[in-house]
PLY file of the C-alpha trace (Angstrom):
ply
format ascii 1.0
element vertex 93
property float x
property float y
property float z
element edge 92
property int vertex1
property int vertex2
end_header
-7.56 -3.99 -58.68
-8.39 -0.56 -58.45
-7.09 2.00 -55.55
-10.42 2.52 -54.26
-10.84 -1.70 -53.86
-7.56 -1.91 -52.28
-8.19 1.18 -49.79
-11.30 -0.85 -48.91
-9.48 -4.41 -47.80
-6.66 -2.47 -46.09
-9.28 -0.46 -43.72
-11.15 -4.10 -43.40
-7.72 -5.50 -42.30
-7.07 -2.58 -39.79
-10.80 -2.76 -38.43
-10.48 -6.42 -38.08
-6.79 -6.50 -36.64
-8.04 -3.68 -34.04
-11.36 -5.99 -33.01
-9.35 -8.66 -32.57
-6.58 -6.64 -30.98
-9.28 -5.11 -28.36
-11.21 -8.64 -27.62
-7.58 -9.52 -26.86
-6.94 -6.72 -24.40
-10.47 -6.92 -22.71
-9.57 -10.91 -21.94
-6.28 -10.31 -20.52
-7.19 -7.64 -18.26
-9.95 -10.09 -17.17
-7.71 -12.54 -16.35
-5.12 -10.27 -14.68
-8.19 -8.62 -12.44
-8.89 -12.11 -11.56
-5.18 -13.37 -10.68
-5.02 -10.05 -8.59
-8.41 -10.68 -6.91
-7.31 -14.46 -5.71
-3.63 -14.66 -5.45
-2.41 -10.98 -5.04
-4.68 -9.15 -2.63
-5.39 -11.78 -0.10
-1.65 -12.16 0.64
-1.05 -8.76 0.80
-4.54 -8.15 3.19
-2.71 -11.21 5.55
0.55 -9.27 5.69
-0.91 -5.87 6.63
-3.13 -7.18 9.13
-0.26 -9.03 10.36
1.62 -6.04 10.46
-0.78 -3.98 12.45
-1.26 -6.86 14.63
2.52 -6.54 15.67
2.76 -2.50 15.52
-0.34 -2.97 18.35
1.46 -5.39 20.35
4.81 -3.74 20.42
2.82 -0.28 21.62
1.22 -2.32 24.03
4.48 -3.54 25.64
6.38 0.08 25.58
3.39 1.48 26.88
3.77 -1.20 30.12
7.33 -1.02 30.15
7.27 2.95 30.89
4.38 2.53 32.95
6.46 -0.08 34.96
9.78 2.14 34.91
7.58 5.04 35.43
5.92 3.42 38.86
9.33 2.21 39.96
11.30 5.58 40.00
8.63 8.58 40.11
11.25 11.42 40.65
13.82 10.40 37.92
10.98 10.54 35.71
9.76 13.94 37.05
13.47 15.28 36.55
13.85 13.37 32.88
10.32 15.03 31.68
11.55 18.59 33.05
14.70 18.52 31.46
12.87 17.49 28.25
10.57 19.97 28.51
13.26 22.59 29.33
15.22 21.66 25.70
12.43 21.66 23.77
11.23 24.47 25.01
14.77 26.36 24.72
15.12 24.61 21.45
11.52 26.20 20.35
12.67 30.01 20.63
0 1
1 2
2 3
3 4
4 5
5 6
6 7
7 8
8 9
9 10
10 11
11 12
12 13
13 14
14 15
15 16
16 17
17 18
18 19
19 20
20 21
21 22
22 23
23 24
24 25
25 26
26 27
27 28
28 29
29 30
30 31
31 32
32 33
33 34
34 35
35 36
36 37
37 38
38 39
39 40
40 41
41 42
42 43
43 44
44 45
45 46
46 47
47 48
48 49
49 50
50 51
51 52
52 53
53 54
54 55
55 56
56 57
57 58
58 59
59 60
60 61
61 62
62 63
63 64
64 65
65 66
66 67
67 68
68 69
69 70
70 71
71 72
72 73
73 74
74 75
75 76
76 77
77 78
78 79
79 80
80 81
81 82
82 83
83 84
84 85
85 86
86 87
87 88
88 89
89 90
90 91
91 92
């Protein structure tokens, strides 16, 4: 066998290992785009809407508990947002 013949099969074998070696690739990111698409995502899309379904609720029910606690003792609230306002505004200098 000369060089030149040998050179030859061992580029063949590279070519032909890196085909095979990108086919290879190309299928298994197929298959992990699809395993995302129907077992990942879906779950995760529940959970977040879940999630936000909750965050809205609780804000719903602090917003009617100050409203309630804000209705039931008007003054205290007046002297709690000056006092606030005072800090921060101290605090801001």
């Amino acid at each position: 066998m000369s060089a030149e013949k040998i050179r030859k099969q061992a580029q063949a074998a590279v070519d032909e290992a890196s085909t095979t070696a990108r086919d290879e690739l190309e299928a298994l990111k197929s298959q992990l785009e699809h395993f995302l698409s129907t077992h990942v995502v879906p779950p995760l899309s529940d959970a977040a809407n879940s999630a936000v379904s909750n965050a809205r609720e609780i804000a719903e029910h602090q917003k009617a508990s100050v409203a309630t606690n804000v209705s039931a003792k008007p003054f205290l609230s007046i002297a709690i947002s000056f006092v606030v306002g005072f800090v921060v505004g101290r605090l801001s200098r």
